[in-house]
ZADO-1210 file (C-alpha; in nm, 4 decimals, padded with zeros to 6 digits):
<atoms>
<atom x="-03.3825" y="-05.7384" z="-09.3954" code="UNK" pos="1"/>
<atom x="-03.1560" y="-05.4256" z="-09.4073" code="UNK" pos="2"/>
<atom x="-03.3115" y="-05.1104" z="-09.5774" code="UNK" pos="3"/>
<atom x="-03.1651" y="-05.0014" z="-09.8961" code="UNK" pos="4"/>
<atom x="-03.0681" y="-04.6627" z="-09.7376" code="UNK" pos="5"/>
<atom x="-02.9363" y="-04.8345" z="-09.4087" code="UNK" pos="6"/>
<atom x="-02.5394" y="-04.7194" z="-09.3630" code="UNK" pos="7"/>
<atom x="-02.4943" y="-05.1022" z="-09.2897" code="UNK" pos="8"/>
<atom x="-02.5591" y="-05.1926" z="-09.6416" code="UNK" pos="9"/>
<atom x="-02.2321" y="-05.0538" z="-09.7237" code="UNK" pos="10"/>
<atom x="-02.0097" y="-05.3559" z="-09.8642" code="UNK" pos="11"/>
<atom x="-01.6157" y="-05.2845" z="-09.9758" code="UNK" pos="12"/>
<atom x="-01.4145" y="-05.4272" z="-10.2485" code="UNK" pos="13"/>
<atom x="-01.0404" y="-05.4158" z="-10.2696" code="UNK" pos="14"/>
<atom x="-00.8361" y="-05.3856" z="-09.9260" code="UNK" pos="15"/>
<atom x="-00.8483" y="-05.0576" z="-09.6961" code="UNK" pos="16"/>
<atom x="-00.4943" y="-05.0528" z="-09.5876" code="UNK" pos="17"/>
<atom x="-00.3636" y="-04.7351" z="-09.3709" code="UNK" pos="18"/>
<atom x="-00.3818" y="-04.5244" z="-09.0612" code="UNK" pos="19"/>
<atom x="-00.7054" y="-04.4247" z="-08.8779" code="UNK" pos="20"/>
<atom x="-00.6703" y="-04.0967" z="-08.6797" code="UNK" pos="21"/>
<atom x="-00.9501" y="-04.0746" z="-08.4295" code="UNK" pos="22"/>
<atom x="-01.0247" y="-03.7013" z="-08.1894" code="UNK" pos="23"/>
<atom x="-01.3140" y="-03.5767" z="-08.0690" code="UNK" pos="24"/>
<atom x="-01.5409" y="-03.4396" z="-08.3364" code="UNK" pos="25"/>
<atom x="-01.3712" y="-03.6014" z="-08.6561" code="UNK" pos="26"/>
<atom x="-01.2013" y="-03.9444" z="-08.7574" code="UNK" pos="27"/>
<atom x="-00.9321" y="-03.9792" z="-09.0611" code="UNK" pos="28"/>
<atom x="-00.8276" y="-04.2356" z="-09.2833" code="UNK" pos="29"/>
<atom x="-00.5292" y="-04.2235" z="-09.4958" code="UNK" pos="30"/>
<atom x="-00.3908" y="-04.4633" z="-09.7414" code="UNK" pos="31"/>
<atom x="-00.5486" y="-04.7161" z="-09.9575" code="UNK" pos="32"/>
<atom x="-00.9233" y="-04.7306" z="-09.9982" code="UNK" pos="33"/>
<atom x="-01.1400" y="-04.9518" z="-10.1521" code="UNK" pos="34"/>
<atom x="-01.4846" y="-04.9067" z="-10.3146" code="UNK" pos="35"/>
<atom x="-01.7937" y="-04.8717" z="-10.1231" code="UNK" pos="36"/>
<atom x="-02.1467" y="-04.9550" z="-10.2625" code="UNK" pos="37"/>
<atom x="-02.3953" y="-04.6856" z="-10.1957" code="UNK" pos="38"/>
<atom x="-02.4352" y="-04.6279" z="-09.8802" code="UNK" pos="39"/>
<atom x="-02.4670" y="-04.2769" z="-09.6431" code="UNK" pos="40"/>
<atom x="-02.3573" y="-04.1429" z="-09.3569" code="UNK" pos="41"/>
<atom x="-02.4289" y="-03.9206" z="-09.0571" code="UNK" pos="42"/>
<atom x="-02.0820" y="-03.7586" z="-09.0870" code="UNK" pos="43"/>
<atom x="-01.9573" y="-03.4852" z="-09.3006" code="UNK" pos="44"/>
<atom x="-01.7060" y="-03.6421" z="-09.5757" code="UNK" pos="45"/>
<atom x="-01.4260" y="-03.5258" z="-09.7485" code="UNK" pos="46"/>
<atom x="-01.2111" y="-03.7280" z="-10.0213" code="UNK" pos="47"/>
<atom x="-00.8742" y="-03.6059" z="-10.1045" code="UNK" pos="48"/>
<atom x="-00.7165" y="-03.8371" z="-10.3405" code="UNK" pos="49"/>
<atom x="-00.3277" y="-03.8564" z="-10.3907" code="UNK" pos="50"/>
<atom x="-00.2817" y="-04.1500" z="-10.5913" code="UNK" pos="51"/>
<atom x="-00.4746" y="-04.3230" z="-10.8545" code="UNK" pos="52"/>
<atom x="-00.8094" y="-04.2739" z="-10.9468" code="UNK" pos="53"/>
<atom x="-01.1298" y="-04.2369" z="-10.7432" code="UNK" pos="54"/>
<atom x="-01.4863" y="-04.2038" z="-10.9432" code="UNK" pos="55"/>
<atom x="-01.7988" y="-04.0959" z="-10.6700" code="UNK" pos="56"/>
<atom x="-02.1751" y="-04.1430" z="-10.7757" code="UNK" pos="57"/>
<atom x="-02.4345" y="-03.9390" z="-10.6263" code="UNK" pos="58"/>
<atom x="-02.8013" y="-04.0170" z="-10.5948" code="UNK" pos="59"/>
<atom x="-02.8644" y="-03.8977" z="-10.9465" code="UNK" pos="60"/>
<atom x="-02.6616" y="-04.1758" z="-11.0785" code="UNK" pos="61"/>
<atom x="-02.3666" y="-03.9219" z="-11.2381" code="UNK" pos="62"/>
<atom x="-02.0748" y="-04.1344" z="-11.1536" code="UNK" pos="63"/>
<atom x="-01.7690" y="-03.9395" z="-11.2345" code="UNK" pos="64"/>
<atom x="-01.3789" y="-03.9068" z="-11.1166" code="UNK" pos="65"/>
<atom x="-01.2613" y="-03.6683" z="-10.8827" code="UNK" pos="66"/>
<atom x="-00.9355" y="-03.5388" z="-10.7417" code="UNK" pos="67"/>
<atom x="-01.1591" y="-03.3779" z="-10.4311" code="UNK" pos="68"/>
<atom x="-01.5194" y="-03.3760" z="-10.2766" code="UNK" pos="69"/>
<atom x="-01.6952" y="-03.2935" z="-09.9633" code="UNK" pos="70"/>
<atom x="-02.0274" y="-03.4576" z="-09.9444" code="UNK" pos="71"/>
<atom x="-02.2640" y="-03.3800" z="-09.7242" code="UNK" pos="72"/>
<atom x="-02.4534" y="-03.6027" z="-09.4439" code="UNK" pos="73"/>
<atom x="-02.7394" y="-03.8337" z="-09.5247" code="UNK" pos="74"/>
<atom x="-02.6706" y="-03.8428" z="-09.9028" code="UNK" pos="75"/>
<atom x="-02.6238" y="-04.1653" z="-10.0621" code="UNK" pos="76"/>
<atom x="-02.3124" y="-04.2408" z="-10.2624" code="UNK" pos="77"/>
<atom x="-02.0755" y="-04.5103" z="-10.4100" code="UNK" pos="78"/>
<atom x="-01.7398" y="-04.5227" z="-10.4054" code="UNK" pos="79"/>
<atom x="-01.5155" y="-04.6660" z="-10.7232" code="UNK" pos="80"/>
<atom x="-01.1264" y="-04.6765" z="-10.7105" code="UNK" pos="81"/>
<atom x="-00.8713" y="-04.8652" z="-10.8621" code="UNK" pos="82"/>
<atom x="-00.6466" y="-05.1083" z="-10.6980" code="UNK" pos="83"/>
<atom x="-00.3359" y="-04.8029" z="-10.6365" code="UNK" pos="84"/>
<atom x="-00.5475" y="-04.5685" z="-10.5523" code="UNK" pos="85"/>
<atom x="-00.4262" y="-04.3910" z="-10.2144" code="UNK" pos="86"/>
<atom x="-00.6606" y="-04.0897" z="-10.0728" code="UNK" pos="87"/>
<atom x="-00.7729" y="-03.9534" z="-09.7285" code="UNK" pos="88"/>
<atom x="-01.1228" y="-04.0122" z="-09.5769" code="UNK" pos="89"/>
<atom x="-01.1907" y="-03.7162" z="-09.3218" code="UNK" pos="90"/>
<atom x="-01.5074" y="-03.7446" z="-09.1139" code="UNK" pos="91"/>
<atom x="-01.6492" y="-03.4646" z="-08.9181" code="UNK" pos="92"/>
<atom x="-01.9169" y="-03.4226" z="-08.6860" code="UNK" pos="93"/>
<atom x="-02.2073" y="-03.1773" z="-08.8488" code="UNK" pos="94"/>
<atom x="-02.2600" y="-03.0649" z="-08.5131" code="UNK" pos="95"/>
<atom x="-01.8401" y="-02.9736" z="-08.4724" code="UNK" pos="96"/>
<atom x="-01.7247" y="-02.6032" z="-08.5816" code="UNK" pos="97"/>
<atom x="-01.5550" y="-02.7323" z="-08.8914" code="UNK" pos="98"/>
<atom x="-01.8603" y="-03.0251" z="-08.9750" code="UNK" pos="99"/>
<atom x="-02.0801" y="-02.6770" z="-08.9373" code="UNK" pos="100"/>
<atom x="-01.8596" y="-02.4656" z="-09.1517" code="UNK" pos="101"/>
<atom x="-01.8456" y="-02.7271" z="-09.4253" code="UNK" pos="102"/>
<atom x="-02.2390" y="-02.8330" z="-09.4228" code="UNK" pos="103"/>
<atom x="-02.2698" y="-02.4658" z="-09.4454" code="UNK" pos="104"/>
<atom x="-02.1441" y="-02.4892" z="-09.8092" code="UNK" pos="105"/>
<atom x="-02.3200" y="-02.7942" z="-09.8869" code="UNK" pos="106"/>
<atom x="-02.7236" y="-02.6445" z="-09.9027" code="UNK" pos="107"/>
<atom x="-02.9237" y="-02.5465" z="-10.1521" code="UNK" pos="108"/>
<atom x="-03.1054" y="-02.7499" z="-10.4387" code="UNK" pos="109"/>
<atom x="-02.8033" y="-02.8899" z="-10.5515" code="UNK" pos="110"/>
<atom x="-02.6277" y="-03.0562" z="-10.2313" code="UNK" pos="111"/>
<atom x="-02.6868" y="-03.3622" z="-10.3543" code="UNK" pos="112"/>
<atom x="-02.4609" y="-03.3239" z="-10.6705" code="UNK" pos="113"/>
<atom x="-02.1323" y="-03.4151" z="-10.7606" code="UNK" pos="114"/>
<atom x="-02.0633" y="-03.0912" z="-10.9043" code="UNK" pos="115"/>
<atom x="-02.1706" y="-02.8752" z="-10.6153" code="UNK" pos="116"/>
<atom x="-01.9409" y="-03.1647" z="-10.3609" code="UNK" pos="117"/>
<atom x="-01.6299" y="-03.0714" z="-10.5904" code="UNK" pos="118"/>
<atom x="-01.7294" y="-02.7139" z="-10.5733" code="UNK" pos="119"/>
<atom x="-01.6898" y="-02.7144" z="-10.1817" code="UNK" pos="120"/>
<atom x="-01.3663" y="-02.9062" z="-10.2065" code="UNK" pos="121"/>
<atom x="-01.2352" y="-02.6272" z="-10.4317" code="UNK" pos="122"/>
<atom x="-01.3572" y="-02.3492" z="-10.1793" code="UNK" pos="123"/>
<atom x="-01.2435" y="-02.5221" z="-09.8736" code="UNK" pos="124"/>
<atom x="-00.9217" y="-02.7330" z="-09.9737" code="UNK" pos="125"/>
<atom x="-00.5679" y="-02.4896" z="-10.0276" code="UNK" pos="126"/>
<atom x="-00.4646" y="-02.5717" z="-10.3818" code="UNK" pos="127"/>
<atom x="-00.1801" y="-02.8193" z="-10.2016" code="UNK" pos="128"/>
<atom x="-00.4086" y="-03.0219" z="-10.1234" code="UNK" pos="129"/>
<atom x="-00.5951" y="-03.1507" z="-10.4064" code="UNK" pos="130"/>
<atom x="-00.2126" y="-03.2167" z="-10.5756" code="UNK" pos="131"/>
<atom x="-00.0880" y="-03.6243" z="-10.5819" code="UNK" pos="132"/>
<atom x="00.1097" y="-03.5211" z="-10.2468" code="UNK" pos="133"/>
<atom x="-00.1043" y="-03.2553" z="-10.0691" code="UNK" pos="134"/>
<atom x="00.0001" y="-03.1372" z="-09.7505" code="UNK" pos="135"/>
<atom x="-00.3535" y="-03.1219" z="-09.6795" code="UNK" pos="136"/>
<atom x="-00.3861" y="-03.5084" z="-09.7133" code="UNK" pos="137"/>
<atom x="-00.1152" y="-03.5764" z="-09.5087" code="UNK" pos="138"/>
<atom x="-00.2075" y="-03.3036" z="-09.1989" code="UNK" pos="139"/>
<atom x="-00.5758" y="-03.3403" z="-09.1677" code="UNK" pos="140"/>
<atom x="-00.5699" y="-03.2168" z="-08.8057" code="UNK" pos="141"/>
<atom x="-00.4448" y="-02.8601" z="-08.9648" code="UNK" pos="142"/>
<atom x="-00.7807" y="-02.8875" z="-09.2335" code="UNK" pos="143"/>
<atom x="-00.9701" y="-02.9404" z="-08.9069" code="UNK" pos="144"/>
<atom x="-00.8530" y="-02.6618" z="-08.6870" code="UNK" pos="145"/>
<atom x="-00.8482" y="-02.3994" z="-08.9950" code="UNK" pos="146"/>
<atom x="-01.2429" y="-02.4764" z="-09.0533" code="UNK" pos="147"/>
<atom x="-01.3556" y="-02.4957" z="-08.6828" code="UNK" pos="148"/>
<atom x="-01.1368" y="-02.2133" z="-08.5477" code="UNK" pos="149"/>
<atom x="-01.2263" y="-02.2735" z="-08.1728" code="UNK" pos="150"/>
<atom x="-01.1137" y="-02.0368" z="-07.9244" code="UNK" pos="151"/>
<atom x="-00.7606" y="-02.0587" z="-07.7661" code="UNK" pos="152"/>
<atom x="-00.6907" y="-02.2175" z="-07.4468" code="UNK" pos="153"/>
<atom x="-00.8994" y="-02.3784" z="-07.1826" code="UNK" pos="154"/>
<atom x="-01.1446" y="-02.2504" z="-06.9120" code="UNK" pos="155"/>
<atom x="-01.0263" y="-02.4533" z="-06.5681" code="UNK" pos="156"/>
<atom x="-01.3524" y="-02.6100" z="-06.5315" code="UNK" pos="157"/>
<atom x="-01.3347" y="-02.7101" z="-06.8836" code="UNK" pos="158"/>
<atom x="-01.0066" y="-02.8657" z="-06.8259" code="UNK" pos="159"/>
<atom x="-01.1344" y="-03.0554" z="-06.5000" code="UNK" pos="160"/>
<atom x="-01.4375" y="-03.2075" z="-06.6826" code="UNK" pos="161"/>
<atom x="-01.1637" y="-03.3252" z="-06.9439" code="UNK" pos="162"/>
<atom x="-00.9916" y="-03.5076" z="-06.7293" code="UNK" pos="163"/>
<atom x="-01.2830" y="-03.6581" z="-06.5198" code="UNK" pos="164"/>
<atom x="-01.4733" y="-03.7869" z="-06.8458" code="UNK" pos="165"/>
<atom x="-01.2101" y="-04.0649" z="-06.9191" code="UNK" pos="166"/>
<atom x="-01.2984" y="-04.2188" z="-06.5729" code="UNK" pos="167"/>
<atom x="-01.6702" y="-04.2012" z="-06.6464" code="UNK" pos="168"/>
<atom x="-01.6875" y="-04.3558" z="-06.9626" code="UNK" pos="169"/>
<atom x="-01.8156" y="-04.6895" z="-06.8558" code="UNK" pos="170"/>
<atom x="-02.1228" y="-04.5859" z="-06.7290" code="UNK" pos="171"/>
<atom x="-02.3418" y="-04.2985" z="-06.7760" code="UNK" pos="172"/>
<atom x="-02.2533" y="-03.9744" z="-06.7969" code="UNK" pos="173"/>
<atom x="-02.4250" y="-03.6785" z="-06.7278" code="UNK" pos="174"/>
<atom x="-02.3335" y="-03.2736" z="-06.8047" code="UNK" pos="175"/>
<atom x="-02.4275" y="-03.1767" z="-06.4602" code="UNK" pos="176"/>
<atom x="-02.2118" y="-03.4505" z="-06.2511" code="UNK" pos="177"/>
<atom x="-01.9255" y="-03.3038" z="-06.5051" code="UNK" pos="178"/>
<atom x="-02.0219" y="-02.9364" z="-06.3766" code="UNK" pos="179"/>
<atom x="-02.0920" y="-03.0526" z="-06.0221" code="UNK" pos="180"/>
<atom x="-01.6914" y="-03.2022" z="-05.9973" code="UNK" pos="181"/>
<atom x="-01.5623" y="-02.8630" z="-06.1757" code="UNK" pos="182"/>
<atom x="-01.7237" y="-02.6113" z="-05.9483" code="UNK" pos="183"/>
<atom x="-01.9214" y="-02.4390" z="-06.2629" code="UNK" pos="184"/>
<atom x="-02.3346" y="-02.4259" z="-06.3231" code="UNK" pos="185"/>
<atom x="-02.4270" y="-02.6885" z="-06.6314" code="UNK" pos="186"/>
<atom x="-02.5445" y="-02.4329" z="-06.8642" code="UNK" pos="187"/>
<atom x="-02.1725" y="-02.2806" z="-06.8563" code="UNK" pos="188"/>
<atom x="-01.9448" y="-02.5599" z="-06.8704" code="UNK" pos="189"/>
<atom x="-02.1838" y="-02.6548" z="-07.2078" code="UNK" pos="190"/>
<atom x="-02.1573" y="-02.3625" z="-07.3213" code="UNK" pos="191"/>
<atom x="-01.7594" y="-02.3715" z="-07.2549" code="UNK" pos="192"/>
<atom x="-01.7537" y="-02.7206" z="-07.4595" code="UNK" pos="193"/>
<atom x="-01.9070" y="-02.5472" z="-07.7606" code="UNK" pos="194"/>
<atom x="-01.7060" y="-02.2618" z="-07.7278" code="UNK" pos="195"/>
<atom x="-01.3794" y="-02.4098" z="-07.6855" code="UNK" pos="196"/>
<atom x="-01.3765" y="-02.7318" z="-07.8125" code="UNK" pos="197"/>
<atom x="-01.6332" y="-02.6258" z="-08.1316" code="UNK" pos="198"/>
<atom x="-01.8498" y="-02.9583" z="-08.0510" code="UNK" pos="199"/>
<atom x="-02.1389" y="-02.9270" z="-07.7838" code="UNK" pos="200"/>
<atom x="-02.1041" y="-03.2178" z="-07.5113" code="UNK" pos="201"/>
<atom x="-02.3482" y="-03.4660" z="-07.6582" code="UNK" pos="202"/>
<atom x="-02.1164" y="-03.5366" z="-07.9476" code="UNK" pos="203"/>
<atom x="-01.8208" y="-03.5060" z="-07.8130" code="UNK" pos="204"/>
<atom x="-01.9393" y="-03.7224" z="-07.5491" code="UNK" pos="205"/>
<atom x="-02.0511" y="-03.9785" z="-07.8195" code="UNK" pos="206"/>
<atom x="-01.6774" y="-03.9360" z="-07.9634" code="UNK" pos="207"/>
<atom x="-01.4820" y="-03.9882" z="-07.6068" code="UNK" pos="208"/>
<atom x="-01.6691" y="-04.3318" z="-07.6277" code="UNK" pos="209"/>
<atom x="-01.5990" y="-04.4551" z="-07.9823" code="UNK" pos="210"/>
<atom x="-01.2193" y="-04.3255" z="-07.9185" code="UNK" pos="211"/>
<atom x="-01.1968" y="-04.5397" z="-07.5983" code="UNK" pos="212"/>
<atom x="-01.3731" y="-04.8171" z="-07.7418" code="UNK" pos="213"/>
<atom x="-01.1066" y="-04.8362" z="-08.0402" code="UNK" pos="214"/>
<atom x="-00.8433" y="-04.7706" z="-07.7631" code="UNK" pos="215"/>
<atom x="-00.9556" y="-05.0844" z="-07.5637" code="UNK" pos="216"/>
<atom x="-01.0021" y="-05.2594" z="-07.8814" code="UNK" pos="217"/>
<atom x="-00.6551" y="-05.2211" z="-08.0168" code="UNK" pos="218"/>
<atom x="-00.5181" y="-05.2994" z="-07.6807" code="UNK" pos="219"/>
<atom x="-00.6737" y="-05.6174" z="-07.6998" code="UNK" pos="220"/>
<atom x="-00.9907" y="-05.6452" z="-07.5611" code="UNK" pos="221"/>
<atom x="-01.2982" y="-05.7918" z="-07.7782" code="UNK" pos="222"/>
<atom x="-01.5426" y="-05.5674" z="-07.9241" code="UNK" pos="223"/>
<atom x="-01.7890" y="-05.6609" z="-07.6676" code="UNK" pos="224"/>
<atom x="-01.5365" y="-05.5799" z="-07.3798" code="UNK" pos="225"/>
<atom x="-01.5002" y="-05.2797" z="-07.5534" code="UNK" pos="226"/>
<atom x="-01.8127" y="-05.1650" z="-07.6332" code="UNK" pos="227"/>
<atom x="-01.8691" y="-05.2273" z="-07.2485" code="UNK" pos="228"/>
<atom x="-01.6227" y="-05.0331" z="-07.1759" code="UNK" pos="229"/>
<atom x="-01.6754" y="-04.7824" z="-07.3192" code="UNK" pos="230"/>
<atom x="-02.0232" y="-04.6991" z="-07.1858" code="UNK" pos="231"/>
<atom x="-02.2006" y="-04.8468" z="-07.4908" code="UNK" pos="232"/>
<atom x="-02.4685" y="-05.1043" z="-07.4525" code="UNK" pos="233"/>
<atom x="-02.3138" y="-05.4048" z="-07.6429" code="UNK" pos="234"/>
<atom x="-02.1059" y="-05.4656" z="-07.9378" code="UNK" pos="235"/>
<atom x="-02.3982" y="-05.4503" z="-08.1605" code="UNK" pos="236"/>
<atom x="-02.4537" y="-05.0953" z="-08.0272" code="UNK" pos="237"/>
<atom x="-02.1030" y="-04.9557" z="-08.1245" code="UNK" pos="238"/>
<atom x="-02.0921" y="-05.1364" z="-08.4699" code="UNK" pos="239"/>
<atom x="-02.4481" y="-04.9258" z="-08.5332" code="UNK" pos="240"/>
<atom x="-02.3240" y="-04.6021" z="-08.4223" code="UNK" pos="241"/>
<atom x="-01.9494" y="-04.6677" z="-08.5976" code="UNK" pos="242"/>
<atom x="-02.1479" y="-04.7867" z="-08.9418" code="UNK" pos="243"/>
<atom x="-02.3981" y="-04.4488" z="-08.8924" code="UNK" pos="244"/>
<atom x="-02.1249" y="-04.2190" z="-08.8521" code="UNK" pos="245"/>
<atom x="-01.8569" y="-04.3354" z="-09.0920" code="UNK" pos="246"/>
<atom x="-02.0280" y="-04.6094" z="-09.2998" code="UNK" pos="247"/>
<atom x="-01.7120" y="-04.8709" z="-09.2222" code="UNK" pos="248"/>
<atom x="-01.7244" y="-05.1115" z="-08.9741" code="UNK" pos="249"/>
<atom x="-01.5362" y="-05.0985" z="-08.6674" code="UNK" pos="250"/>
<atom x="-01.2978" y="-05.4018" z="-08.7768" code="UNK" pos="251"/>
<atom x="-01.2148" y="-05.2391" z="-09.0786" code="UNK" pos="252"/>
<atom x="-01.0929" y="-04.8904" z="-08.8350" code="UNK" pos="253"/>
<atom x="-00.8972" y="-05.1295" z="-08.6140" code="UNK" pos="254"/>
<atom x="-00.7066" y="-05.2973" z="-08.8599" code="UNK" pos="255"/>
<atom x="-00.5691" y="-04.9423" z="-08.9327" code="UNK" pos="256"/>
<atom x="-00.5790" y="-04.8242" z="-08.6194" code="UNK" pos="257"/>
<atom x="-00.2174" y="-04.7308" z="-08.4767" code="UNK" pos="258"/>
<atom x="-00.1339" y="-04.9464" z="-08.1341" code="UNK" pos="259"/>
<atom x="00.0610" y="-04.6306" z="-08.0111" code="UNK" pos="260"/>
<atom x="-00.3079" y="-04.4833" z="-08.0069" code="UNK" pos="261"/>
<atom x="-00.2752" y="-04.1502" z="-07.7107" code="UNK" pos="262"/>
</atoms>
């Protein structure tokens, strides 16, 4: 029996029709959403809506609309939109610079509230963005960069373990065969993937593996070759950790999923 707070609980109405833009640390969805029974997430969320109407309800039961919110992880909450509406779903990792910088405006009492989720929209969205054609909406790798402000350019280790990872993600990998290949101690090249990336290795890891798993997906392979693939145990596995992070199912990302994917 699933648990009324379980993230798999989630059920959708109406068709989710759009692009999903997947990088290490966040995931985006633009274009038309449906609603979502309550349900919560491990990600960070913000809503920018730029057509139509979207109403959110929080645990409190205040169900009201909203042009903009940023709601905060493990917080239960419904989605209701009409059949136009057209927004953009931006997920971040808590433990990335910008899902850090956003959480960071999400505590207190009230984090739970509607109010205080459109409050953090206000502080954190430019004014463009909350408009019916927001550049914001439409550029949510700028949002991204602006809140997690990671340093510029690349260590060479760092860029060595980048380009080793992709070959490793199929099996296990660990931070010190990473450090070991780039000449660098493990406590250094960690602390160069939090520094420069703004996401410590664990998570990004965890993202290099849903990436390549929607990468082998779209290309064709089943979501059990994928998940294989990809380093995770079996299908079930990925659908569990796409469900806790984003609350959709990994179907429902690949059907929006562009085949050009880099």
């Amino acid at each position: 029996m699933t648990r009324p707070d379980d993230p798999d609980r989630m059920d959708t109405a109406g068709e989710w029709r759009g692009t999903t833009l997947l990088q290490p640390g966040w995931l985006a969805f633009i274009g038309a959403v449906g609603a979502a029974d309550p349900h919560a997430h491990a990600a960070v969320q913000v809503l920018i809506v730029t057509d139509g109407v979207v109403e959110l309800t929080d645990p409190h039961q205040v169900r009201r609309p909203v042009r903009a919110a940023i709601i905060p992880t493990r917080v239960r909450h419904a989605l209701h939109a009409d059949p136009s509406v057209r927004a953009t779903m931006l997920y971040l990792d808590p433990a990335s610079g910008a899902g850090r910088c956003l959480t960071a405006r999400l505590t207190g009492p009230h984090h739970d509230r509607i109010e205080q989720w459109e409050a953090a929209a206000r502080a954190l969205l430019p004014p463009a963005g909350l408009g019916a054609a927001g550049d914001a909406a439409r550029d949510p790798a700028t949002l991204v960069r602006g809140w997690s402000t990671p340093a510029r350019g690349r260590h060479p280790a760092l860029q060595h373990a980048l380009r080793t990872l992709p070959q490793l993600l199929h099996g296990p990998v660990r931070l010190a065969d990473l450090a070991g290949a780039a000449g660098i101690s493990v406590s250094r090249l960690g602390h160069l993937f939090t520094a420069e990336l703004a996401l410590p290795f664990p998570p990004y890891l965890r993202w290099a593996r849903l990436r390549r798993a929607m990468e082998l997906a779209a290309g064709g392979a089943s979501l059990t070759q994928a998940a294989h693939g990809a380093g995770f145990a079996d299908s079930s596995h990925l659908t569990r950790v796409t469900r806790e992070m984003f609350g959709l199912a990994p179907s429902r990302l690949l059907a929006a999923l562009p085949s050009n994917t880099p």
